[in-house]
N, C-alpha and C positions, 0 to 999 in steps of 0.2 A: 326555284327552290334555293334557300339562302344555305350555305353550306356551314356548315357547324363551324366555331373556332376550334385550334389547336390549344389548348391549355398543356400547360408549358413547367417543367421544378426547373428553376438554375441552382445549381452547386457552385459551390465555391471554396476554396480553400487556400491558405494562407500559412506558411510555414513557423514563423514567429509573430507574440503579438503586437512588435515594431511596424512588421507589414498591412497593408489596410486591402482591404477587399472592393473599395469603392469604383477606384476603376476598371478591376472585371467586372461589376456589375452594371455600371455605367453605360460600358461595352456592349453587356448581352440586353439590357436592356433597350437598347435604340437597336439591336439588332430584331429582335421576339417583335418590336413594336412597327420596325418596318417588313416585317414578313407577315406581320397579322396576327401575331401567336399573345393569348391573354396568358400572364403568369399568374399562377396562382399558388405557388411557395417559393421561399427563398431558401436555399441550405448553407449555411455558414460554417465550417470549420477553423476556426482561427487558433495561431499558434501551436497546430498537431505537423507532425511529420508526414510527411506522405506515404513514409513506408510503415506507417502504424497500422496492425490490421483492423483495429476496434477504433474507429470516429465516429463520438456521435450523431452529428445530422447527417453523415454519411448512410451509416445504419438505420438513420428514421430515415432519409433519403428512400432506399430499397424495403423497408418494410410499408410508406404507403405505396411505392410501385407496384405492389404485390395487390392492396386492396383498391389497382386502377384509379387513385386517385387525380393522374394526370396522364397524358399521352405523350408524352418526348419530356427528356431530358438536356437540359443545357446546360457547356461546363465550357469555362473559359480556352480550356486546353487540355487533352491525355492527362498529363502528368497531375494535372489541379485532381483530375478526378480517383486514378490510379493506381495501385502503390508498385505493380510490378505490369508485365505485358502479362503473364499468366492470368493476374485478377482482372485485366481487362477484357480479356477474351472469355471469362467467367461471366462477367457482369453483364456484357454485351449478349450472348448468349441467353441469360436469362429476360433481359429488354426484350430479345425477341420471342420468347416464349409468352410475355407477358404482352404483347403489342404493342410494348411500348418504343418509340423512336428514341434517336441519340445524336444528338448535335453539340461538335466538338467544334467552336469557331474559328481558331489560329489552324487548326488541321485542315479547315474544310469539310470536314467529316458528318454527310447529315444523310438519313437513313429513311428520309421524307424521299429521297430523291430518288427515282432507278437505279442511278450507279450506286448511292446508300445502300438501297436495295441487296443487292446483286455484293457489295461488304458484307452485310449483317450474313449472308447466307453461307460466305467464305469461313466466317468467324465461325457461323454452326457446324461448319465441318472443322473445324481444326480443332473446335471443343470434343465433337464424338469421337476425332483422331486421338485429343488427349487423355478421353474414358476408356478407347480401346487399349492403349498402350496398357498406363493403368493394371487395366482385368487383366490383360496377360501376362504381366509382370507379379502380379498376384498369383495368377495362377503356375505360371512356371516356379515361384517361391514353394509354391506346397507341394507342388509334383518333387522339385528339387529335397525337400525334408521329407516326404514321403520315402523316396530312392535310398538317404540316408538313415531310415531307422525312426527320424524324428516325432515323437506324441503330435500331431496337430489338433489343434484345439483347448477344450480349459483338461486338466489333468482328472482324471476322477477322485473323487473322495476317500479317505479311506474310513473304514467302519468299524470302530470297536464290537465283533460279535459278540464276547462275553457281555458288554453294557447291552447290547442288541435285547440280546437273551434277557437278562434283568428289569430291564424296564416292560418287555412283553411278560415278565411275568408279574410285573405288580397291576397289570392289569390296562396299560396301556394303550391305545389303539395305532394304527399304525400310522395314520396323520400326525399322530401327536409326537413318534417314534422320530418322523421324518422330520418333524419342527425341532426335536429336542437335538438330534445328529446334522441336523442340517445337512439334508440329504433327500431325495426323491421318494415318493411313497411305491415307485414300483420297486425300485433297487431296495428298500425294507420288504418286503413284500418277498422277493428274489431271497434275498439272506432269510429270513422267516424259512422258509421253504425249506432252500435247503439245509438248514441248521434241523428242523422238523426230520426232514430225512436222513440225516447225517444219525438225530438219536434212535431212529426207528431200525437204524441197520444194524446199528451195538448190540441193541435191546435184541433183536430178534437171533 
């Protein structure tokens, strides 16, 4: 049974556009073609910083990883691919959700291999170690302004009753009440009510 090839994206990137990408590619190139691996895109950044967060074929990069358009990623180095250790361990993370592999050449770093393996799964723990923190830190903030008194959440609105009033009596409904106050139709609804009861007690 002939075994499938590895199709392959290399990345590349390049800090100014004095510098030339030819011989990382060069590189990865005779590397993909002696392991077997068919490329089938090239990703260029040239002249971005590394610690940008928005690069273009960066960003095409991961969005066809997402539609499995290739199985591994090649990148001449961490840092080509990178901007901080946090985005890497994001990225990496998501490669593995996606099945897709990651072969970093000057690192060593390739996730075809058992010991790759056995990385990518370290990396998935220190991602859910970074979610868990995270949610508890989240959660200790509002327990914290809870303890304090603090509103958590958007503030409520507040409601001109006397316009309440006015507009229910030209004959308005209470959708229309809620569009026109920008406000909820139960919370009209709530005021209705008790403004309803509020004249019924006068009166009686």
């Amino acid at each position: 049974m002939e075994l499938k090839q590895k199709r392959v994206a290399v990345y590349l990137r390049v800090s100014t556009d004095l510098q030339d990408t030819a011989s990382q590619l060069s590189i990865l190139q005779k590397y993909a073609s002696d392991r077997g691996f068919q490329i089938v895109g090239i990703y260029e950044d040239k002249g971005i910083s590394g610690v940008k967060d928005s690069r273009p074929e960066l960003d095409k990069l991961m969005n066809d990883a997402r539609k499995r358009l290739f199985d591994a990623v090649l990148v001449f180095r961490f840092d080509r691919f990178a901007r901080s250790l946090k985005h890497l361990v994001m990225a990496l993370e998501e490669f593995r959700t996606l099945g897709v592999d990651f072969i970093s050449y000057s690192e060593n770093w390739d996730t075809t291999t058992p010991m790759g393996e056995a990385m990518f799964q370290i990396v998935g723990v220190f991602a859910q170690l970074e979610r868990n923190i995270i949610r508890e830190r989240i959660i200790a903030g509002l327990q914290h302004a809870k303890e304090k008194g603090r509103h958590i959440g958007r503030k409520p609105l507040k409601v001109d009753e006397e316009q309440l009033v006015r507009l229910r009596a030209l004959g308005k409904s209470i959708r229309q009440i809620a569009c026109d106050l920008n406000c909820s139709k139960s919370k009209i609804a709530a005021l209705l009510k008790k403004s309803s009861e509020a004249v019924q007690k006068s009166s009686g």
